[in-house]
Structure formats: structure tokens, C-alpha cells
C-alpha positions as CSV (number, residue, x, y, z in Angstrom):
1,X,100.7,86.1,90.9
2,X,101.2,87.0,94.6
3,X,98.4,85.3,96.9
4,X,97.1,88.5,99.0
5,X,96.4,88.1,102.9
6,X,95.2,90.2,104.7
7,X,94.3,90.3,108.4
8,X,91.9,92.7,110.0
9,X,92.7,92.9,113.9
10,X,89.5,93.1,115.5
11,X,89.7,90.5,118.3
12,X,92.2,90.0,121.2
13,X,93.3,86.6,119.0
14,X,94.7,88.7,116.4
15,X,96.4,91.1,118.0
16,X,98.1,88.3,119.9
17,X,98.6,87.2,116.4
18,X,100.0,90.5,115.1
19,X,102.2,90.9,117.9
20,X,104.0,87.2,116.9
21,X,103.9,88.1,113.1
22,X,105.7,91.7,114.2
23,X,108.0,89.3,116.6
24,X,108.6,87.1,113.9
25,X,110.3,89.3,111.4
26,X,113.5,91.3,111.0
27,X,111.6,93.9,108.3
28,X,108.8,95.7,107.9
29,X,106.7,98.6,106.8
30,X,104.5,99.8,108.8
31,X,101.6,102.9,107.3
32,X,99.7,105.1,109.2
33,X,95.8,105.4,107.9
34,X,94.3,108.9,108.4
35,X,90.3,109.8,107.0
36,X,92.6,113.4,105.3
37,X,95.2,114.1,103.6
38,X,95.5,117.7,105.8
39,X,97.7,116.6,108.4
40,X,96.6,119.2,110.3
41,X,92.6,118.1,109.9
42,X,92.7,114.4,109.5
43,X,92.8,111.6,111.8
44,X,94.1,108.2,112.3
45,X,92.2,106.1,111.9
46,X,94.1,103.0,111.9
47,X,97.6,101.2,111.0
48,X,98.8,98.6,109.2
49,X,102.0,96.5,109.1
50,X,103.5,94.3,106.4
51,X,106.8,92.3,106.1
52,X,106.1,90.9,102.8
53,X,104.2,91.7,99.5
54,X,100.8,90.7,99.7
55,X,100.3,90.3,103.4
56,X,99.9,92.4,106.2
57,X,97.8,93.4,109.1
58,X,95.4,96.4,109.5
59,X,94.4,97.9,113.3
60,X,91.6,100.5,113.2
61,X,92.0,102.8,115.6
62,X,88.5,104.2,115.1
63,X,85.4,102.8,114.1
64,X,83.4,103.9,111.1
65,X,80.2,104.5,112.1
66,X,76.7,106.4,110.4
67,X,79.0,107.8,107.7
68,X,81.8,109.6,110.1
69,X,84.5,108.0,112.2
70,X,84.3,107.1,115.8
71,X,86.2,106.3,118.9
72,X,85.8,103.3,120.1
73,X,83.4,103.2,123.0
């Protein structure tokens, strides 16, 4: 069994964190996060990044806020 982490970057720490973990490896996948599946409709909403199984980081880009999405204020 693969022990999951995963990192929500929601302070300045952990984006300095995420930037080192990007630094760090060779690989990776990176996934957009929309709140649609019409590309023409949706929104990103946030990213993530992953270089191995089970780990990874997430980065909102918007915040989710009384039942719709937000920018950042």
C-alpha cells in the first residue's frame, strides 16, 4: 500500500516548499483543476503537481466560497 501525501499550498511556507519539491525532481505531472468540464464555461480553479504516486501538491487558484468559487481578495 502506497502512503498518500498530500500538500495543500495555502501559506507562503508551502509554496516555498512546492517550489523546492518542483526543484527537486527531473519528472513530473502536473493537472490543471477547473469547476466544468466545458472548456469554454469552466474555470481554474487550481493546480496540482506530482512526481511520484501518492504525493503531490495542490494550489487553488480560487477560493470556494457560499457555494460558488471566488477570486482571491
Amino acid at each position: 500500500m502506497i502512503n498518500k501525501v498530500y500538500v495543500q499550498v495555502d501559506t507562503k511556507d508551502k509554496v516555498i516548499e512546492l517550489v523546492d519539491y518542483i526543484s527537486k525532481h527531473d519528472l513530473l505531472s502536473f493537472d490543471i483543476e477547473s469547476n466544468s468540464l466545458n472548456v469554454r464555461k469552466g474555470k481554474i480553479i487550481g493546480f496540482s503537481v506530482s512526481a511520484n504516486p501518492g504525493e503531490g501538491y495542490y494550489l487553488p487558484t480560487m477560493q470556494f466560497v457560499g457555494g460558488e468559487y471566488r477570486d482571491w481578495e
